[in-house]
N, C-alpha and C positions, 0 to 999 in steps of 0.2 A: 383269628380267622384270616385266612388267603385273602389276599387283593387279585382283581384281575391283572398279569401282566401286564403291562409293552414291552412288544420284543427287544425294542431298539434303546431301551433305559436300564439301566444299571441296575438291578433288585434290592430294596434296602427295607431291614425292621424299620418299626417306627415304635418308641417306647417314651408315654407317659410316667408321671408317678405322680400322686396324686396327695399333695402335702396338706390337705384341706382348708387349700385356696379359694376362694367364689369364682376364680374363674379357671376352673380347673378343666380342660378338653377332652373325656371322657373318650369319645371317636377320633380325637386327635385329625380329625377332618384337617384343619389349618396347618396341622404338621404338612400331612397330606399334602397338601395344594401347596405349598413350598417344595414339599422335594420334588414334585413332579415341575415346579417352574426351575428350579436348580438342575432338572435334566434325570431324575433320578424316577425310578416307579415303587409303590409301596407292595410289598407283597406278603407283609404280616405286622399284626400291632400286637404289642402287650402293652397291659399297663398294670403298676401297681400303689399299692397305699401304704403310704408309711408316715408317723410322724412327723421324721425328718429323715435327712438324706443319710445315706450310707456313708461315714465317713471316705473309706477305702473305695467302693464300689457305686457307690449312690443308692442302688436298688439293693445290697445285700447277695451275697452267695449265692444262695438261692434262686431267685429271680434272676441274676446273671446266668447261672447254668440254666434254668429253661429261653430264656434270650438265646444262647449259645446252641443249644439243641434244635431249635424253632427257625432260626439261621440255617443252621446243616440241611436240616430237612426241605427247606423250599429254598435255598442256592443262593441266599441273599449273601450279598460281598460287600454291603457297609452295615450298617447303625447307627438310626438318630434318635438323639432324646429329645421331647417336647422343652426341656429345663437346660440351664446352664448349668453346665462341668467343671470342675477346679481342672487344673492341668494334673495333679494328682489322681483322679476319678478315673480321667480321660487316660492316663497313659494308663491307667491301671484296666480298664477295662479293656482297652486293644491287647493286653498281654493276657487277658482270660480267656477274651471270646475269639482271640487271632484276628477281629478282623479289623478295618479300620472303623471309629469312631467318631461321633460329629454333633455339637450341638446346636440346638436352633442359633444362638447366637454367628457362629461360622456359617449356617444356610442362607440364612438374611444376608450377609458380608457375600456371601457365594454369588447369591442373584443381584445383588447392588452392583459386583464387577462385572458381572453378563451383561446388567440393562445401563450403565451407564454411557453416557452417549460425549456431551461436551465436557472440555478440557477441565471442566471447573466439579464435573461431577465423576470422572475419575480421579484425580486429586483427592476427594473428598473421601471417594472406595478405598485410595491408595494408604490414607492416613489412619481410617480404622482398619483396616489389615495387618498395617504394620505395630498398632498399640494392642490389637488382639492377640499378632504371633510373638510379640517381646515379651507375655506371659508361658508363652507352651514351647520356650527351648528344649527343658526338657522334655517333651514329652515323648519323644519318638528314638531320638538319636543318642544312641551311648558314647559315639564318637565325640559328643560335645567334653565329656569329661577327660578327655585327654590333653596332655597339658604342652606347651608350647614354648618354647625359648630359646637363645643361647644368641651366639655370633652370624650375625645374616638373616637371623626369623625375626617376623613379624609380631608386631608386637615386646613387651615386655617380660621379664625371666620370670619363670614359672606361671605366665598369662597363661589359664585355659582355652581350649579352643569357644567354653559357651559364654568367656566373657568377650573373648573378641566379636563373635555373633551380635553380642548384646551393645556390643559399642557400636557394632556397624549399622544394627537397626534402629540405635537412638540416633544415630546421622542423619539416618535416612528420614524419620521420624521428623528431624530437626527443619529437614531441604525442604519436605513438604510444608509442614506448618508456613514457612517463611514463604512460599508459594500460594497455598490456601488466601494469605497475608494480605498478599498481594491483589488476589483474586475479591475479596472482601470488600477493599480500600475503593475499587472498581465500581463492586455494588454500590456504598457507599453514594459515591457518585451520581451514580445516576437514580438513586435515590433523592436526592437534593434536588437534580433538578428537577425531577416531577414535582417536587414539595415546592420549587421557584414556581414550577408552572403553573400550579394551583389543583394538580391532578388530584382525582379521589380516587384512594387505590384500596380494590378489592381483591383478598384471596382466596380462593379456595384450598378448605380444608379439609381433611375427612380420614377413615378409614381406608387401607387399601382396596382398593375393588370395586370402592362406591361407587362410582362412574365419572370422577370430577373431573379424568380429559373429554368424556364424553358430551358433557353439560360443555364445557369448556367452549368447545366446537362447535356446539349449539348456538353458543352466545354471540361469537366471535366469527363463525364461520370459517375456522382457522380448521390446520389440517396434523393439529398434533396426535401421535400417537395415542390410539387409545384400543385397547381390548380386555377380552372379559379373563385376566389372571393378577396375580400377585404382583404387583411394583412393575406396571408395563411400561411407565414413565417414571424417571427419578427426575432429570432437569426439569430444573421451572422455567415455565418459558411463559411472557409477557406481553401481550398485546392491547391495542385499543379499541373500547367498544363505544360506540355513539351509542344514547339513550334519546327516544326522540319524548316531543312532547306527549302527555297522556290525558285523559280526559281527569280536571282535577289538579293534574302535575305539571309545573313548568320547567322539565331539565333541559333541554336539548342543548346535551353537553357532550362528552366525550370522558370514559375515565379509562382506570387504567386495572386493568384482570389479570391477574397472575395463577397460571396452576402451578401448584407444589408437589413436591414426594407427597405419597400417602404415610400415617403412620402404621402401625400395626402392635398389638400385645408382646410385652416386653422387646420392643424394639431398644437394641443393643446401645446403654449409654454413648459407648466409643463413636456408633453411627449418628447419635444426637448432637457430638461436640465435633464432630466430621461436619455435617452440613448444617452449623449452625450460620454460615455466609448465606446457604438459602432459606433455611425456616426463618431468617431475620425478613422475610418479605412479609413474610405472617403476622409479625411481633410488630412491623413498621403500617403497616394498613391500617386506613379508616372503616373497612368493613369486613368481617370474615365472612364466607358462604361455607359453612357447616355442610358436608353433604353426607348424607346420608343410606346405605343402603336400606331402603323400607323393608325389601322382600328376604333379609337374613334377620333369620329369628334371633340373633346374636346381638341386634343390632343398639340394643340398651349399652350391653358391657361394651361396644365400639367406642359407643359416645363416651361414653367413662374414661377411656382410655386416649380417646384425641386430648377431651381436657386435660388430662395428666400432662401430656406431652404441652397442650398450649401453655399449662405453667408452668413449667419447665424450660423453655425457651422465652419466659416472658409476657406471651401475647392471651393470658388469660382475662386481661381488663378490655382485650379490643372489641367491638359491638360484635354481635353474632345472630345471624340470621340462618335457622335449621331449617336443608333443605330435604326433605325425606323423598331420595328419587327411585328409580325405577317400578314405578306405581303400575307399569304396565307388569311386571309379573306379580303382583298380589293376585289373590283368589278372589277377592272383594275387592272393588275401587272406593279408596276413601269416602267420605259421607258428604266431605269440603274439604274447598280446595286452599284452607288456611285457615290455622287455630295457635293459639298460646300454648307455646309448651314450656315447665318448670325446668332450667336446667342451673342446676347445682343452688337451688332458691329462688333463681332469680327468672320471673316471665320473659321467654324470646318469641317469637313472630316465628313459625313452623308452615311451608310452603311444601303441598304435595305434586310432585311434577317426574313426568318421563323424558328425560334425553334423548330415548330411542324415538320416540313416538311425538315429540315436542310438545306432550301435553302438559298443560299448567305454566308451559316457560313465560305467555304472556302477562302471566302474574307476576312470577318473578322479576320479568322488565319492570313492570310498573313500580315492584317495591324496590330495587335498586334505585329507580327517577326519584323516588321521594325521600329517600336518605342520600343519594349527589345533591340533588335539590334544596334539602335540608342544611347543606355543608356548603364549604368556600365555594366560590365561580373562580374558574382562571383565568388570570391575567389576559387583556386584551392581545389577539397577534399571538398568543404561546402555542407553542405545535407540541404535540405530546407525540414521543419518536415509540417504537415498535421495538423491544429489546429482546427477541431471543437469549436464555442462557446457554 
């Protein structure tokens, strides 16, 4: 079925296939809302079901020539698949359907280099881009099989041209890491000394979209970027927030709130070993804030899926407080403003609150006072510094 255009966006299919996965996107909605933050508009979906993937094509002949026909007919000039490509799939399908090809994997890496902002979170774009394209040499250029040598050429005799490629992007590969390296060591740092200082360090964690610069802002009254689309912020950026005392609670401290990248479903190994300098703020914290989008009916398989990524970077043992936010668009407002929720067995402390509308935040102050409270004081005279990434 058609999408409504924009004029001003590139028209692209959008094609599922549906391996019978539990969390297989039917409407492909979240395709959706990537290509349109990658700059592109959707103007037709197919999807189909298969076992398993079409060795040669992914989807099979068949489904590729209706792909192809469905293309012609409504002027679409690219193609994405909700799934990951072999670079074999991928070049094989740009040679059926002529046009170019793309899978979620490459649109996440697309919008990570749009929204990336400091030096530490391009670096990060820079090094899955580069472990992404060192797989898909070939996929486009025949010219890479041509071969290379003799007195005065570059490289070695009989070097191809797609091993020289492949040398120059494991360089490149090489310059960044040792940079990334650098950038980590930094973290590092100043990691410690909030640990000298006695800091209690909270981060916010969640699905993309949830609203965690928004709460963020809330907290802090800081003025990071935040709006309602896919990865509007990737740097972490760190500030402090004074907790005063509370009826009950004796904090009146000062800790230390980090927003992070959001994650997202199958969010691209390469982009997890890319910013593992930042998700280590996650892994290093005494407290995570879980947030939560309430009003996406999705919002079970989200939570599923942060946890995957928090043990995969480690910080699956760190305490977790789920904040189930933007209460102000439910159709019904919760019953209470906090309940025990099971997550993965184990009872967490579940806060219902709007960042738009600041309702329930004063709870959440209070249950932040009572876990800083609960933890170290810092050092007498320690100044806790303000670290944008």
């Amino acid at each position: 079925m058609p999408d409504i255009q924009d004029k001003d966006a590139a028209p692209a299919i959008l094609v599922g296939v549906d391996l019978g996965l539990p969390h297989f996107d039917a409407e492909l909605e979240e395709l959706g809302e990537l290509a349109r933050t990658a700059g592109l508009e959707p103007v037709g979906r197919i999807t189909a079901k298969r076992k398993a993937p079409d060795a040669a094509l992914f989807v099979g002949k068949g489904k590729a020539d209706e792909i192809k026909a469905l293309a012609t007919e409504l002027g679409a000039t690219e193609v994405l698949f909700d799934q990951a490509l072999s670079p074999g799939q991928q070049r094989n399908l740009e040679r059926h359907l002529g046009l170019p090809v793309n899978d979620r994997t490459l649109l996440i890496l697309e919008i990570f280099a749009q929204r990336a902002r400091s030096h530490e979170g391009k670096l990060q774009v820079e090094l899955a881009r580069l472990q992404y394209l060192s797989t898909r040499l070939v996929r486009r250029w025949s010219h890479l099989e041509r071969q290379r040598g003799g007195i005065g050429a570059r490289g070695g005799p009989g070097e191809t041209q797609i091993e020289l490629d492949r040398r120059m992007i494991g360089d490149a590969i090489k310059r960044t890491k040792d940079r990334l390296d650098k950038v980590k060591k930094q973290r590092t740092t100043q990691r410690r000394q909030r640990d000298r200082q006695g800091a209690f360090n909270i981060s916010l964690v969640g699905y993309t979209n949830a609203g965690k610069s928004t709460l963020f802002n809330a907290l802090v009254k800081a003025q990071a970027y935040a709006a309602n689309q896919l990865f509007a912020t990737l740097d972490t950026t760190t500030r402090r927030l004074y907790l005063d005392d509370v009826e009950g609670v004796k904090a009146g401290r000062s800790v230390s709130l980090s927003d992070t990248v959001g994650f997202i479903r199958d969010l691209p190994h390469g982009l997890i070993d890319a910013f593992q300098a930042t998700l280590q703020e996650a892994a290093d914290a005494d407290l995570l804030l879980h947030v939560v989008d309430a009003a996406n009916p999705h919002h079970p398989e989200q939570i599923e899926e942060v946890q995957r990524v928090l043990h995969e970077i480690g910080a699956a043992e760190v305490p977790q407080v789920l904040v189930f936010n933007k209460t102000d668009a439910l159709q019904a407002a919760p019953r209470q403003r906090s309940d025990v929720f099971e997550l993965e067995g184990a009872p967490v402390r579940r806060l219902f609150v709007s960042s738009r509308t600041a309702d329930g935040l004063p709870d959440l102050r209070r249950e932040l006072a009572e876990r800083a409270s609960s933890e170290r004081t810092p050092q007498p005279g320690a100044q806790l510094h303000e670290e944008p990434a």
